[in-house]
PQR file of N, CA, C, O and H, with PARSE charges and radii, in Angstrom:
ATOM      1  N   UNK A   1     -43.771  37.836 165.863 -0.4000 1.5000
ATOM      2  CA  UNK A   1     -42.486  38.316 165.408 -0.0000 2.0000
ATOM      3  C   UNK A   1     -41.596  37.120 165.078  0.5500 1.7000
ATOM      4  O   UNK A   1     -41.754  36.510 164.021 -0.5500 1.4000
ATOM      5  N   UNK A   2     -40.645  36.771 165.984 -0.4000 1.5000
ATOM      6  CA  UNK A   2     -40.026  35.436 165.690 -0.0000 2.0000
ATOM      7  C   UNK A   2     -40.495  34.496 166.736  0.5500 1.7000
ATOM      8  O   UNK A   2     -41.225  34.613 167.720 -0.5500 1.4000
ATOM      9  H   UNK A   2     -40.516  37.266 166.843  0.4000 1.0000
ATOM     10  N   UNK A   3     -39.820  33.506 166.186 -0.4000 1.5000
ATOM     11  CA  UNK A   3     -40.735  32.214 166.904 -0.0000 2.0000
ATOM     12  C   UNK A   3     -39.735  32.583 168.574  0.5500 1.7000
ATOM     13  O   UNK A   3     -38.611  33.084 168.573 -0.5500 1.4000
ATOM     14  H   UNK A   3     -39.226  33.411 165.387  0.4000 1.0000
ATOM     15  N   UNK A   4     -40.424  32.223 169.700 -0.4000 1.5000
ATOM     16  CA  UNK A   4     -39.785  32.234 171.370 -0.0000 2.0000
ATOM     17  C   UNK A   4     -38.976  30.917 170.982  0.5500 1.7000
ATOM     18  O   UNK A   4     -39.097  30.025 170.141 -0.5500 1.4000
ATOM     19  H   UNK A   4     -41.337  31.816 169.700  0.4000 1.0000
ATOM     20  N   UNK A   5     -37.909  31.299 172.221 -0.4000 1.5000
ATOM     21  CA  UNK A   5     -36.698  30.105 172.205 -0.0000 2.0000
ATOM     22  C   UNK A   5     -37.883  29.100 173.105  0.5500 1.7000
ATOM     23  O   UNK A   5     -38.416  28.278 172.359 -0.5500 1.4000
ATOM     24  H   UNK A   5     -37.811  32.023 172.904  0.4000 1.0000
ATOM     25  N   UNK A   6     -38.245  29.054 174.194 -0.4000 1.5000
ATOM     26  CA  UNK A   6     -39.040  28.652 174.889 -0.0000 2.0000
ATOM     27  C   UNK A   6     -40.370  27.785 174.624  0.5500 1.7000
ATOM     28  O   UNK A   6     -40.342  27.594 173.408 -0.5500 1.4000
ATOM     29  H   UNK A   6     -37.812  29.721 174.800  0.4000 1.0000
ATOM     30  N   UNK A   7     -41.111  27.386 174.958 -0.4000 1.5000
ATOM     31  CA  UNK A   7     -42.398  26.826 175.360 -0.0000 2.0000
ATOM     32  C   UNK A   7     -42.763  27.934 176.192  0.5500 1.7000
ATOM     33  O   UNK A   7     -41.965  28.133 177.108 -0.5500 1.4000
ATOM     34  H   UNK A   7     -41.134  27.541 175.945  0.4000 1.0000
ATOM     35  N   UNK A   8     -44.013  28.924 176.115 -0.4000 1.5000
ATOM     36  CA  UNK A   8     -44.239  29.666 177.427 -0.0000 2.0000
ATOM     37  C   UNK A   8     -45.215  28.503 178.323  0.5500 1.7000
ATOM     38  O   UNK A   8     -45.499  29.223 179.281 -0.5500 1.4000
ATOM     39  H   UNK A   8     -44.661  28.762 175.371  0.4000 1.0000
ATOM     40  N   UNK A   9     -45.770  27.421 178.557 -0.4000 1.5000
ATOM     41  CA  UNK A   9     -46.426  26.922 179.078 -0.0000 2.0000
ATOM     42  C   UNK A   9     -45.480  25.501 179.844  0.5500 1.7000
ATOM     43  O   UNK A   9     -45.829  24.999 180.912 -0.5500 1.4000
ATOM     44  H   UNK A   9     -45.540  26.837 177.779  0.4000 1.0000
ATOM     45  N   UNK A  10     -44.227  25.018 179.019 -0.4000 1.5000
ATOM     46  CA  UNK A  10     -43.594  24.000 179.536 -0.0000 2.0000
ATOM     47  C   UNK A  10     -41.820  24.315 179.754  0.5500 1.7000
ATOM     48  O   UNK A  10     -41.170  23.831 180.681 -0.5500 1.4000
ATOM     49  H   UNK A  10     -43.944  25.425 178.151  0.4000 1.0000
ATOM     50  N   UNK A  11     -41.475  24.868 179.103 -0.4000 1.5000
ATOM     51  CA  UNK A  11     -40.412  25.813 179.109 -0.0000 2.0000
ATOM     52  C   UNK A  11     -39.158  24.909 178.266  0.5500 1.7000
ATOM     53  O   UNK A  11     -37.940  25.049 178.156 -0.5500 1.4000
ATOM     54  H   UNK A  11     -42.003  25.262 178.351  0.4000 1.0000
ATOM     55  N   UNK A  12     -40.485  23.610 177.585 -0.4000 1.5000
ATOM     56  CA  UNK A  12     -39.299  23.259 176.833 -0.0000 2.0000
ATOM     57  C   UNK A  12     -38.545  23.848 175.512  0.5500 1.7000
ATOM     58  O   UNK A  12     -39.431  24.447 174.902 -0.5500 1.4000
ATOM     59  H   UNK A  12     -41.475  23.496 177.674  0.4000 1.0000
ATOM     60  N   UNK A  13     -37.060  23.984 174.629 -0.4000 1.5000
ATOM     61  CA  UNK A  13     -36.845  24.738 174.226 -0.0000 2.0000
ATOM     62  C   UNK A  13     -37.768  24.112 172.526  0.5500 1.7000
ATOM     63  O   UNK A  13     -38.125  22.955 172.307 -0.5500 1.4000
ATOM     64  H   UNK A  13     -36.340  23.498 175.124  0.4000 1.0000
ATOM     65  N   UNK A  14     -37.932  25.302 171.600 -0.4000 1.5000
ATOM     66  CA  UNK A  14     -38.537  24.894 170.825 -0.0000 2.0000
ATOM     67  C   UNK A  14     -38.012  25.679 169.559  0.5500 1.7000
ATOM     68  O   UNK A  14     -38.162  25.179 168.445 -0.5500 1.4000
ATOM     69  H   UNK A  14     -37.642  26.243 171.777  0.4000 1.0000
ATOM     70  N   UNK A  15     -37.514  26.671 169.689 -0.4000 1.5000
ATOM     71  CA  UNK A  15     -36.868  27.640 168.411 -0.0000 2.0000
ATOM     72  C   UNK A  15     -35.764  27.142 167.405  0.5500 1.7000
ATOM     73  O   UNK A  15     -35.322  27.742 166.425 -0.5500 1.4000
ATOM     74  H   UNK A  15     -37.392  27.077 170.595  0.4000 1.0000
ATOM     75  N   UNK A  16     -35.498  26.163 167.784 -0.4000 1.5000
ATOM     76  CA  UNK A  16     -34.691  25.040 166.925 -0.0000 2.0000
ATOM     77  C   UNK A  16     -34.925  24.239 165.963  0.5500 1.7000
ATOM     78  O   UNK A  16     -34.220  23.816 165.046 -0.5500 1.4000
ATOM     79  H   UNK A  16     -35.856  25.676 168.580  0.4000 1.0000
ATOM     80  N   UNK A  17     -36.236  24.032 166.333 -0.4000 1.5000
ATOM     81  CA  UNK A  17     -36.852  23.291 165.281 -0.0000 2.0000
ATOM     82  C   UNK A  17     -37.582  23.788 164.164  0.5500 1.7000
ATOM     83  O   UNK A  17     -37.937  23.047 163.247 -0.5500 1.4000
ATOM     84  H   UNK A  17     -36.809  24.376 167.078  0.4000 1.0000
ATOM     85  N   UNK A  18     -37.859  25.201 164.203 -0.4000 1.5000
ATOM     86  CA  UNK A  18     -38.536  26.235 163.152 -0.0000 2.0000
ATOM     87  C   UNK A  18     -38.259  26.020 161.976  0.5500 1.7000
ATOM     88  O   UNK A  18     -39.122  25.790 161.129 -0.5500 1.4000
ATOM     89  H   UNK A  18     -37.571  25.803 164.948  0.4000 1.0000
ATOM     90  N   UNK A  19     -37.091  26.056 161.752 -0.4000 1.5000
ATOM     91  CA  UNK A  19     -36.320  25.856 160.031 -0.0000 2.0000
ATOM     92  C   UNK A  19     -36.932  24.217 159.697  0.5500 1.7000
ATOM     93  O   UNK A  19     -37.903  24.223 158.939 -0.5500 1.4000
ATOM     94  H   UNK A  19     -36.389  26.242 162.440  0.4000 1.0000
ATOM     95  N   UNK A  20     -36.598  23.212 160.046 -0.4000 1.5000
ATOM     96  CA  UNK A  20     -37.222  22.152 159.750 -0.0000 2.0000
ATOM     97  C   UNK A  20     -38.582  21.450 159.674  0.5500 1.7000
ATOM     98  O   UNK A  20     -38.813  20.318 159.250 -0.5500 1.4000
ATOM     99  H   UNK A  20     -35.810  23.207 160.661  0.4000 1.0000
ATOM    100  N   UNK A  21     -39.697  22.633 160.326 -0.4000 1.5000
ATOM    101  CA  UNK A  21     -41.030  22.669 160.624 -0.0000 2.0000
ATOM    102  C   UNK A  21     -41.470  23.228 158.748  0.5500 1.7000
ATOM    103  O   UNK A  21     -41.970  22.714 157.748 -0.5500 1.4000
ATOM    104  H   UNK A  21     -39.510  23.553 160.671  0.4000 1.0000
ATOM    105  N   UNK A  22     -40.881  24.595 159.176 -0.4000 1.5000
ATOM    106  CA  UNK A  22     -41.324  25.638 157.792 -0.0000 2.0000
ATOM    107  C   UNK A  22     -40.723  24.372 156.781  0.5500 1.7000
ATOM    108  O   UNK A  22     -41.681  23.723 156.359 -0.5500 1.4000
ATOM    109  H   UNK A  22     -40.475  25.013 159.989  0.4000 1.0000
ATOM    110  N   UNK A  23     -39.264  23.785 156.224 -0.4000 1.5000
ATOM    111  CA  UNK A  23     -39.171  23.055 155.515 -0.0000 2.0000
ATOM    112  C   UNK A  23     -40.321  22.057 155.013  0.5500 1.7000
ATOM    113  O   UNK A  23     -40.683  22.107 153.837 -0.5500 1.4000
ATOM    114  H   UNK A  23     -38.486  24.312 156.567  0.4000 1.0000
ATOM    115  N   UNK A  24     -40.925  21.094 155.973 -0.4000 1.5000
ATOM    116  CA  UNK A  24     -41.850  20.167 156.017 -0.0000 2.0000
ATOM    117  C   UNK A  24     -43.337  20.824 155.551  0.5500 1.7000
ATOM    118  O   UNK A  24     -44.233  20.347 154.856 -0.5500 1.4000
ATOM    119  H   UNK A  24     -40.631  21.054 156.928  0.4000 1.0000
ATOM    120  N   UNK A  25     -43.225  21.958 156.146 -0.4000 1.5000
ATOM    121  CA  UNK A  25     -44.638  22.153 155.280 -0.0000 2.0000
ATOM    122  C   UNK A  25     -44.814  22.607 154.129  0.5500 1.7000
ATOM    123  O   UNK A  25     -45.843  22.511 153.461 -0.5500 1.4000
ATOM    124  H   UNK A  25     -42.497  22.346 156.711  0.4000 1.0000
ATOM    125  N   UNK A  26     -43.478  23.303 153.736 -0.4000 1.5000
ATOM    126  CA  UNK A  26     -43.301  23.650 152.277 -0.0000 2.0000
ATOM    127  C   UNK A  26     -43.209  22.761 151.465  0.5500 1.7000
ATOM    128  O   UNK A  26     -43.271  23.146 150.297 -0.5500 1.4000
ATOM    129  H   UNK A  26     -42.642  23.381 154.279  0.4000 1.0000
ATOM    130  N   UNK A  27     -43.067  21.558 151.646 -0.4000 1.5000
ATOM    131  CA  UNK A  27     -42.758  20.551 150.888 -0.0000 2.0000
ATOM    132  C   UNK A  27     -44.142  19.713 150.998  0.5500 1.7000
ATOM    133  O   UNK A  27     -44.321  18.546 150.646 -0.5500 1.4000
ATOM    134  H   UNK A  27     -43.017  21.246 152.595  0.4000 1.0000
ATOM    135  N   UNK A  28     -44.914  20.455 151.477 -0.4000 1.5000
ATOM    136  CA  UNK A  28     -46.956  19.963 151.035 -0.0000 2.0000
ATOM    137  C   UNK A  28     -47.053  19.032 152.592  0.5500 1.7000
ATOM    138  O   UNK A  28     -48.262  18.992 152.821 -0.5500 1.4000
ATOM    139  H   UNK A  28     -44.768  21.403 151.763  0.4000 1.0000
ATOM    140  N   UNK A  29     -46.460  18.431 153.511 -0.4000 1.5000
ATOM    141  CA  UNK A  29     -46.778  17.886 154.765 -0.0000 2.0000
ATOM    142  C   UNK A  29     -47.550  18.814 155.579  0.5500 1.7000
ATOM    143  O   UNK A  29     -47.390  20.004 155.851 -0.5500 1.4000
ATOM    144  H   UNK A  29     -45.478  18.464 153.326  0.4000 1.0000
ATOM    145  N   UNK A  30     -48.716  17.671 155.999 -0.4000 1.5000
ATOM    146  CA  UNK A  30     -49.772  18.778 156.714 -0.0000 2.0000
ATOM    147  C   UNK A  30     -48.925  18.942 158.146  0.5500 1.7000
ATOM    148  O   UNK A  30     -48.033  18.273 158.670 -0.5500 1.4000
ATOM    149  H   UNK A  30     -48.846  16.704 155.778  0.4000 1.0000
ATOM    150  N   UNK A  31     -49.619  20.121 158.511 -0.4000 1.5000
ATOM    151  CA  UNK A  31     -49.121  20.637 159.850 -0.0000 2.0000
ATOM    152  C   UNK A  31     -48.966  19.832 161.116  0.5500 1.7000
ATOM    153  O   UNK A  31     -48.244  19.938 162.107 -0.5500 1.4000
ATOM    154  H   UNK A  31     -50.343  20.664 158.086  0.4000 1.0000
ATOM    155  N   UNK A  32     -50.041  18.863 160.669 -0.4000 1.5000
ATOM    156  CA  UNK A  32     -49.862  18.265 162.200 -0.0000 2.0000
ATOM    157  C   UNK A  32     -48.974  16.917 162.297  0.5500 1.7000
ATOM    158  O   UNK A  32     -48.712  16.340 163.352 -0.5500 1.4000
ATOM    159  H   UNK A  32     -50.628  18.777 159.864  0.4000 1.0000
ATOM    160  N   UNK A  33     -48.536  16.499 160.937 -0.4000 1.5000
ATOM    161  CA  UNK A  33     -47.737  15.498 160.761 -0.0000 2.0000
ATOM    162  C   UNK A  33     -46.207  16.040 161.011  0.5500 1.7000
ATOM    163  O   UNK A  33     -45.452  15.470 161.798 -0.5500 1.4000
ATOM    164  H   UNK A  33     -48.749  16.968 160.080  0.4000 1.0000
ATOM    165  N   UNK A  34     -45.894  17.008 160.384 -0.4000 1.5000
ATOM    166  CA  UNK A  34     -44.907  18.040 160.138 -0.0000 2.0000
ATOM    167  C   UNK A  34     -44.537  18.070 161.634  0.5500 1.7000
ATOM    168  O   UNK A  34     -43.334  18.080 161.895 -0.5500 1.4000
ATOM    169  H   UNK A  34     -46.508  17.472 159.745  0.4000 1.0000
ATOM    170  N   UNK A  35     -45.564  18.089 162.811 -0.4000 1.5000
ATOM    171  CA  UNK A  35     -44.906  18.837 164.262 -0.0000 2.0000
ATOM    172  C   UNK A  35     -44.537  17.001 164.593  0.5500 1.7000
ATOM    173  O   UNK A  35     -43.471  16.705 165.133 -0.5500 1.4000
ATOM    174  H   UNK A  35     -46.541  18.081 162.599  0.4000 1.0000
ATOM    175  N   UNK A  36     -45.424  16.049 164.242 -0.4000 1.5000
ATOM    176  CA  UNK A  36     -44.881  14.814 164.745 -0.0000 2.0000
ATOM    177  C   UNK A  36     -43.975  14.154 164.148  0.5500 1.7000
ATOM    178  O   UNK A  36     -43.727  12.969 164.373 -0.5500 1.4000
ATOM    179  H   UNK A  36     -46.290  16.289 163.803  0.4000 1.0000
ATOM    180  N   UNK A  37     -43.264  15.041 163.134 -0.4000 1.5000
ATOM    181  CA  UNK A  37     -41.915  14.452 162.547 -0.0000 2.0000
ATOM    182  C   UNK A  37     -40.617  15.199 162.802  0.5500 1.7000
ATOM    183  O   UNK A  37     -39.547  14.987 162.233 -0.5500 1.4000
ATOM    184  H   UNK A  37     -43.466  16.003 162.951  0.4000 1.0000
ATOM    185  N   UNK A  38     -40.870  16.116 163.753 -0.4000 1.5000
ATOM    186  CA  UNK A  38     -40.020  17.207 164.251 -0.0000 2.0000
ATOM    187  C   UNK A  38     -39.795  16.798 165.784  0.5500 1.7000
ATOM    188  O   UNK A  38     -38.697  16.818 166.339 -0.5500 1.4000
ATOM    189  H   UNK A  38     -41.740  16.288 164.216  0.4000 1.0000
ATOM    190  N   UNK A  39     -41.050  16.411 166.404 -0.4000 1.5000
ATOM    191  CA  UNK A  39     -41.026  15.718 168.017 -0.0000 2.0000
ATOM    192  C   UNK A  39     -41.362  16.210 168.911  0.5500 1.7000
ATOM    193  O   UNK A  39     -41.066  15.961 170.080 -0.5500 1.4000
ATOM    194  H   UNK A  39     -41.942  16.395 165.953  0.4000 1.0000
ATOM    195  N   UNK A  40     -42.615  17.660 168.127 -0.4000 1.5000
ATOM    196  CA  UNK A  40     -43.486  17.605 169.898 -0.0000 2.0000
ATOM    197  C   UNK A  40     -44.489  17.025 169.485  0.5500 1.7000
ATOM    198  O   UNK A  40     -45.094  17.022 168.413 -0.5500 1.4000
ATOM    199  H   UNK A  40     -42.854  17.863 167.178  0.4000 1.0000
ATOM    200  N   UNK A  41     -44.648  16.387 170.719 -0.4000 1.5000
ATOM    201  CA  UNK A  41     -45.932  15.671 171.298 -0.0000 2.0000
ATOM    202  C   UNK A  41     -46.849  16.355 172.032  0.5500 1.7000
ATOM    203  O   UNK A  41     -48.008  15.957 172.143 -0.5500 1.4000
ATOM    204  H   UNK A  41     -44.156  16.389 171.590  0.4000 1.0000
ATOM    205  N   UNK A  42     -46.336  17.599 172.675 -0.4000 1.5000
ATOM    206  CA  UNK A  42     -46.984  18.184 173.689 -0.0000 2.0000
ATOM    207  C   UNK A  42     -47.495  19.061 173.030  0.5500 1.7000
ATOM    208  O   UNK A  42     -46.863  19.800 172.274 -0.5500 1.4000
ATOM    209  H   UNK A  42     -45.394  17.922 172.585  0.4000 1.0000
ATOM    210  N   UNK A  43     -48.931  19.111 173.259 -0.4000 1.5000
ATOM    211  CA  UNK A  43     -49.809  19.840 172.822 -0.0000 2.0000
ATOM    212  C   UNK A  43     -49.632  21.798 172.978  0.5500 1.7000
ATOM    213  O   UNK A  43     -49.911  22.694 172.181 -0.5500 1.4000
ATOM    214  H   UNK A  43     -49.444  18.511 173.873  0.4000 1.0000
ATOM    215  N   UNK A  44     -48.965  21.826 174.581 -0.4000 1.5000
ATOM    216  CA  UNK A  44     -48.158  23.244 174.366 -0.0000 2.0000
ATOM    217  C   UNK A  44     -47.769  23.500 173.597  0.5500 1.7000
ATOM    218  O   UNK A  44     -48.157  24.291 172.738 -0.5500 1.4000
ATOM    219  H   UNK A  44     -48.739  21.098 175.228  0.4000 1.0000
ATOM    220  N   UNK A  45     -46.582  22.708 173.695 -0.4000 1.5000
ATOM    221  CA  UNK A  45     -45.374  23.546 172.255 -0.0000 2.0000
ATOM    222  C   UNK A  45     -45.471  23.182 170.612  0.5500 1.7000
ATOM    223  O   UNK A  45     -44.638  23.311 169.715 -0.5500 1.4000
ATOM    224  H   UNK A  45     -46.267  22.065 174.393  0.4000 1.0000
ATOM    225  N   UNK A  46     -47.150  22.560 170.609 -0.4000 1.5000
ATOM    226  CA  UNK A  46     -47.463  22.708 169.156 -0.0000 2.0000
ATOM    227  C   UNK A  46     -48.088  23.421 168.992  0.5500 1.7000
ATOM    228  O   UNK A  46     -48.350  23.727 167.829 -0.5500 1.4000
ATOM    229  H   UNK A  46     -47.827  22.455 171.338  0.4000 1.0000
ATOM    230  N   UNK A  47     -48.824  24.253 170.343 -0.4000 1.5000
ATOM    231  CA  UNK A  47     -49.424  25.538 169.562 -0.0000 2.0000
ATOM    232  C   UNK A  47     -48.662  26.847 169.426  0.5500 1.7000
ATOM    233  O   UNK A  47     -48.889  27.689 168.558 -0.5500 1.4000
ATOM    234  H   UNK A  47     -48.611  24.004 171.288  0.4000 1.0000
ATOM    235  N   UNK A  48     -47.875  26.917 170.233 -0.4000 1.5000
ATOM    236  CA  UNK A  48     -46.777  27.625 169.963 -0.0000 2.0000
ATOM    237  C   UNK A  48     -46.418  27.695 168.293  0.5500 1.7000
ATOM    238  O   UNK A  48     -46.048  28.755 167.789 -0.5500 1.4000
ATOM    239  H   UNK A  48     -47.691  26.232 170.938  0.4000 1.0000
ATOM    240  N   UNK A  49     -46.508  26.949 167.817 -0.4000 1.5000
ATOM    241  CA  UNK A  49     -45.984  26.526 166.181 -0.0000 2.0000
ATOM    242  C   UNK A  49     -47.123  26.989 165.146  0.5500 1.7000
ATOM    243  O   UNK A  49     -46.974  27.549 164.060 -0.5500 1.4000
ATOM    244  H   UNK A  49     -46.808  26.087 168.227  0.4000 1.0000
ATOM    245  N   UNK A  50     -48.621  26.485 165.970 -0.4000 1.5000
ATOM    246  CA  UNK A  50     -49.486  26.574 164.929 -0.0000 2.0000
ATOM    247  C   UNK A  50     -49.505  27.970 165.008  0.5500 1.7000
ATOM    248  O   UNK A  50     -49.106  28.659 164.069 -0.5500 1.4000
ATOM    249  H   UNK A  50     -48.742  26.030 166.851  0.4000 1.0000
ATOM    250  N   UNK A  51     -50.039  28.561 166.299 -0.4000 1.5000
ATOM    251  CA  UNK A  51     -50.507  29.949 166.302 -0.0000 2.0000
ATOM    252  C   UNK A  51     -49.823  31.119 166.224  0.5500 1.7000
ATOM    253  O   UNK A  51     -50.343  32.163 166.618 -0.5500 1.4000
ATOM    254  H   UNK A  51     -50.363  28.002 167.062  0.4000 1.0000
ATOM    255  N   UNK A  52     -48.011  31.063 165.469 -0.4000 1.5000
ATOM    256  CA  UNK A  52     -46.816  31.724 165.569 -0.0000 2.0000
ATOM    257  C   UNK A  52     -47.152  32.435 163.900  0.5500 1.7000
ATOM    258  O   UNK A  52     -47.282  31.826 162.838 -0.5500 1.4000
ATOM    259  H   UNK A  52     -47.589  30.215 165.149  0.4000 1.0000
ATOM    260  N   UNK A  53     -47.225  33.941 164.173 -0.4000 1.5000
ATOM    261  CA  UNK A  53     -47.554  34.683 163.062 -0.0000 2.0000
ATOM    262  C   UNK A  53     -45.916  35.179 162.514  0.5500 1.7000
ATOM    263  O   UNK A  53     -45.038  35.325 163.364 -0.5500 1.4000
ATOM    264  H   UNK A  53     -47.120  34.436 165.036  0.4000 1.0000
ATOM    265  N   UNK A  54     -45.660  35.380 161.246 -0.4000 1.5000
ATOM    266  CA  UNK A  54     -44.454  35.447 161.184 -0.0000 2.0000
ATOM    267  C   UNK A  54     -43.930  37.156 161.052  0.5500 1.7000
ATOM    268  O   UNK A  54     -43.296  37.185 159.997 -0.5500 1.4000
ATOM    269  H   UNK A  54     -46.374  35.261 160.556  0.4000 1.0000
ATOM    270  N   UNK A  55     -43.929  37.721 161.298 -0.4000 1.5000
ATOM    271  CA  UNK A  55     -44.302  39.380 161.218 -0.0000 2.0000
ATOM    272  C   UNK A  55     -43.326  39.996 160.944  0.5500 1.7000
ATOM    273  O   UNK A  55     -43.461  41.145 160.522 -0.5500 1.4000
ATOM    274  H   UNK A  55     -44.444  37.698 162.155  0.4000 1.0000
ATOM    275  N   UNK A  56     -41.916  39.370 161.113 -0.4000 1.5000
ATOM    276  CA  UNK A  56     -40.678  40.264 161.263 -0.0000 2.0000
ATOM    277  C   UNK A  56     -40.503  40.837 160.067  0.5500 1.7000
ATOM    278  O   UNK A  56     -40.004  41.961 160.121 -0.5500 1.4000
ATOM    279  H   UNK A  56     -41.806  38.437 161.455  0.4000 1.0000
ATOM    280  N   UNK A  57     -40.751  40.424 159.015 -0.4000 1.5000
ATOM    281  CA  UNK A  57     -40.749  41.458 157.616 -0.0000 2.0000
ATOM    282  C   UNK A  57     -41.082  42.649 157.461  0.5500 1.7000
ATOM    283  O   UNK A  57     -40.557  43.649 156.970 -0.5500 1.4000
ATOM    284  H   UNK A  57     -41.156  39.511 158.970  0.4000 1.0000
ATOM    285  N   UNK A  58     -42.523  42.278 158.203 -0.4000 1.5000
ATOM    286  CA  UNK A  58     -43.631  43.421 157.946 -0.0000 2.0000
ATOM    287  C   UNK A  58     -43.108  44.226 158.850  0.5500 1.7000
ATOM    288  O   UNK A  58     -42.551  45.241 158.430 -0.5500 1.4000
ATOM    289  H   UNK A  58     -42.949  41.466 158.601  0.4000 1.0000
ATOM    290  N   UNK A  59     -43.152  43.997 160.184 -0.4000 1.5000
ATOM    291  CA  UNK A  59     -42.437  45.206 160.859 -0.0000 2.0000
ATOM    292  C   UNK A  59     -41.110  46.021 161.295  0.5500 1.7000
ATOM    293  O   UNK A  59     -41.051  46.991 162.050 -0.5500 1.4000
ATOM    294  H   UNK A  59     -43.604  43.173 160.525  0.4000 1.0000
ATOM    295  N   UNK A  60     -40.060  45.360 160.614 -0.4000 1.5000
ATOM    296  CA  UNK A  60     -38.233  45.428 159.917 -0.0000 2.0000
ATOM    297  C   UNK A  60     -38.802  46.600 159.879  0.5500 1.7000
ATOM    298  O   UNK A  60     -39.060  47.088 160.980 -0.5500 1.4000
ATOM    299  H   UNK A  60     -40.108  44.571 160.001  0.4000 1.0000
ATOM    300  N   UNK A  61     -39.241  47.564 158.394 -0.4000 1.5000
ATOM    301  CA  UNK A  61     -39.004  48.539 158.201 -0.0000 2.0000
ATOM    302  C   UNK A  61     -39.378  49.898 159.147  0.5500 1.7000
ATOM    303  O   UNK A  61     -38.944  51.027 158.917 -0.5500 1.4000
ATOM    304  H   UNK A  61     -39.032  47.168 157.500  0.4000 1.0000
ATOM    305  N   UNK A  62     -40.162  49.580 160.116 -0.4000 1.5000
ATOM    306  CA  UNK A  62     -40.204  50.289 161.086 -0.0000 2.0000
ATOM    307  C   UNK A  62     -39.270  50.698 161.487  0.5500 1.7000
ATOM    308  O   UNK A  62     -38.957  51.872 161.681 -0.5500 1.4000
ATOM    309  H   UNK A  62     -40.514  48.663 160.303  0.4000 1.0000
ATOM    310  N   UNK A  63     -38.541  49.480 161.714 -0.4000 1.5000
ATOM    311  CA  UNK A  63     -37.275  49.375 163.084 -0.0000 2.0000
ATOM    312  C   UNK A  63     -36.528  50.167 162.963  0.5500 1.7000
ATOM    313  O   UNK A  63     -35.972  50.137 161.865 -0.5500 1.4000
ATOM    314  H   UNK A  63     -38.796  48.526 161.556  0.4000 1.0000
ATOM    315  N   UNK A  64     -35.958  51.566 164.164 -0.4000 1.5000
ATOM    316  CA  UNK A  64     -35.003  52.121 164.686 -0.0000 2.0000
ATOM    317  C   UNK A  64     -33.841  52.026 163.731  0.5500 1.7000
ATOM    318  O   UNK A  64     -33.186  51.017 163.994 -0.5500 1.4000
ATOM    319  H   UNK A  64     -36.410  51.590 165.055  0.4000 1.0000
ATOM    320  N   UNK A  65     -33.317  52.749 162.657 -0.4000 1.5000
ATOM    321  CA  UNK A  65     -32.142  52.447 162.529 -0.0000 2.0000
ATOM    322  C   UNK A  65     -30.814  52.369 163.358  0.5500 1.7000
ATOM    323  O   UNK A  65     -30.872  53.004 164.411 -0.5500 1.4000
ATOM    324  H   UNK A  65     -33.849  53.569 162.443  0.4000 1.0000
ATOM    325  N   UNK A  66     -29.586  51.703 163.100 -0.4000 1.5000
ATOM    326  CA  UNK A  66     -28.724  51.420 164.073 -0.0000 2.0000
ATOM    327  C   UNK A  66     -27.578  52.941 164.101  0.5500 1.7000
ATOM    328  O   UNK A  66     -27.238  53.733 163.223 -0.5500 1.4000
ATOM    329  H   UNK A  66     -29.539  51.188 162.245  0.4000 1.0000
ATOM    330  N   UNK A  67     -27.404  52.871 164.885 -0.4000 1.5000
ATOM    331  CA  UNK A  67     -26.705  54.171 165.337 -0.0000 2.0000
ATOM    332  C   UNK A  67     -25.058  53.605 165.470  0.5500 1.7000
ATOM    333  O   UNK A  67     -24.166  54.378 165.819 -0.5500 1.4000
ATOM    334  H   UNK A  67     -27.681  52.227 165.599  0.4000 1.0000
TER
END
């Protein structure tokens, strides 16, 4: 869905850096350079990044309208 504010494995925060991740790779930087120009090192909170599916589009129109 959206990226966790969190690290679930280190609890460092990581949802901050999303916009400047997606930037870097749109602009052709491979992924793994992209997370070491952003500043994790820790192998946790880069998979957090790699393995983060982006879904909220797809499942928006589901969503509950607001009352």
């Amino acid at each position: 869905m959206i990226i966790p504010v969190r690290c679930f494995s280190c609890g460092a925060v990581i949802a901050h850096k999303w916009e400047e991740f997606n930037e870097k790779v749109a602009e052709g930087i491979e992924v793994s350079d992209a997370l070491d120009q952003v500043g994790f090192s820790r192998y946790c909170c880069r998979r957090m990044y790699i393995g983060h599916l982006d879904l909220i589009q797809e499942v928006a129109p589901f969503s509950a309208p607001s009352q």
